[in-house]
C-alpha positions as CSV (number, residue, x, y, z in Angstrom):
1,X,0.0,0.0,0.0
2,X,1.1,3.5,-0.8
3,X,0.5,6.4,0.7
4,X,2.0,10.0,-0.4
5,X,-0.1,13.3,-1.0
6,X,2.4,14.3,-3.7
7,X,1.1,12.6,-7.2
8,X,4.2,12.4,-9.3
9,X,5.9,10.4,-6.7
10,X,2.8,8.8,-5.3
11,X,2.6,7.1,-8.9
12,X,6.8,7.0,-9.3
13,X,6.5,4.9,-6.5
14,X,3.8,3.0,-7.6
15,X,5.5,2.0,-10.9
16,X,8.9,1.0,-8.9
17,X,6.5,-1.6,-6.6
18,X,4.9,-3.1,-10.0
19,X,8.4,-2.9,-11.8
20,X,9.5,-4.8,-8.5
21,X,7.4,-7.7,-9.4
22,X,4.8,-6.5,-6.4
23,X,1.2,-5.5,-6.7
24,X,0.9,-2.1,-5.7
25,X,-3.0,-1.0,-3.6
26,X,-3.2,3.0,-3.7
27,X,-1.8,5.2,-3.9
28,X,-3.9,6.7,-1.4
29,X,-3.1,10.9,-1.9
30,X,-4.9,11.7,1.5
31,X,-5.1,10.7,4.7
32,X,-9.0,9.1,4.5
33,X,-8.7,6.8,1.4
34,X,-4.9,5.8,3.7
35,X,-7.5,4.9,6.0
36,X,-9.6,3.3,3.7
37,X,-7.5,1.1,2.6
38,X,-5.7,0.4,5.8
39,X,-9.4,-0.6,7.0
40,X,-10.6,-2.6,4.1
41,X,-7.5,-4.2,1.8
42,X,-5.6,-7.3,2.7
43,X,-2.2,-5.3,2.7
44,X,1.0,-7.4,3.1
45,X,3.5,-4.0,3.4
46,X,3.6,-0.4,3.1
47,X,5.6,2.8,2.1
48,X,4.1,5.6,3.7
49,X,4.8,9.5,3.5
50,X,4.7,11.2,7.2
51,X,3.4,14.0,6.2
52,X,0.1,14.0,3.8
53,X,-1.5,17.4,3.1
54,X,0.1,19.3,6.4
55,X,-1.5,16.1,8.6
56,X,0.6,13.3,10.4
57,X,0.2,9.8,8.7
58,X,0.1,8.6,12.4
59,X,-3.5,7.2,12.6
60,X,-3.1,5.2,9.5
61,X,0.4,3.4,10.7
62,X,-1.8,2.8,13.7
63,X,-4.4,0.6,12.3
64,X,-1.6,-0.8,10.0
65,X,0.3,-2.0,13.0
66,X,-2.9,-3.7,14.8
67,X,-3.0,-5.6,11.9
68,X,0.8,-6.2,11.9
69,X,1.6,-4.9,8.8
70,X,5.0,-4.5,8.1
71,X,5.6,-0.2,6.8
72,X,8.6,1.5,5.7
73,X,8.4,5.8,5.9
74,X,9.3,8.0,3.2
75,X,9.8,11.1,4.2
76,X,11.7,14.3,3.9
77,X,11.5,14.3,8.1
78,X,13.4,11.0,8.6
79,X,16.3,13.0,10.2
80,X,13.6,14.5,13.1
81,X,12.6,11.2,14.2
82,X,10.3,13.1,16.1
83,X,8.0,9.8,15.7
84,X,5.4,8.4,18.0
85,X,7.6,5.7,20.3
86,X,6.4,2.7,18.4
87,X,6.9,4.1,15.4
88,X,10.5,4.8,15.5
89,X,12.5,1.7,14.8
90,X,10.8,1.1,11.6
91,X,12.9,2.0,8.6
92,X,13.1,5.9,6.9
93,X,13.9,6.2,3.6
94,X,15.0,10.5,3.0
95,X,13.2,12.2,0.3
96,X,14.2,12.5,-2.4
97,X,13.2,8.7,-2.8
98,X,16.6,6.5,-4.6
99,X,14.9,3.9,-5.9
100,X,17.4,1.1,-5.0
101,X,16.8,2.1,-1.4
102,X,13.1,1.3,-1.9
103,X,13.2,-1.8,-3.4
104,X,16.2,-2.9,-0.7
105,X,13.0,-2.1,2.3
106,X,10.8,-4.6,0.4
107,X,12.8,-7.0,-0.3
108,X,14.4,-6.7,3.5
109,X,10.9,-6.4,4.8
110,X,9.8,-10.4,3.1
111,X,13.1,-11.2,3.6
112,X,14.4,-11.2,0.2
């Protein structure tokens, strides 16, 4: 699952997860459909901006993890790590987004 409020990367994204060999759900460009899709797709990871339209992603990582689904951030605010506790030892990738860093989260997060 993606979510990122910025629609040029949103989809960049999106075409690295497919060109990964993974189906890609999303992306979601605001926090509701996040949530939507959080609530009502059988997600088995997720890349997830921290910041979607001036809002924390926070509540959708929340109902991610109670249904212990692995998420990687992309953010420009990796370097605050001014993250909710639970939040904080999952993986950041910095905007701008290298591609080889994204596809090394995946494949870390199946173990690949």
């Amino acid at each position: 699952m993606i979510v990122e409020d910025h629609p040029v990367l949103a989809f960049d994204i999106q075409d690295l997860v497919t060109e990964a060999g993974a189906q890609s759900i999303g992306p979601a460009l605001d926090l509701d459909t996040g949530m939507d899709l959080a609530r009502n797709e059988k997600i088995d990871a997720a890349l997830l901006d921290i910041d979607i339209a001036g809002e924390f992603v926070w509540p959708v990582a929340e109902e991610l993890r109670r249904n212990n689904v692995p998420m990687i951030f992309i953010s420009a605010q990796c370097e605050t790590r001014e993250f909710p506790i639970h939040f904080r030892d999952h993986r950041c990738i910095d905007k701008p987004v290298i591609r080889s860093q994204v596809i090394e989260s995946l494949a870390g997060t199946f173990g690949g």
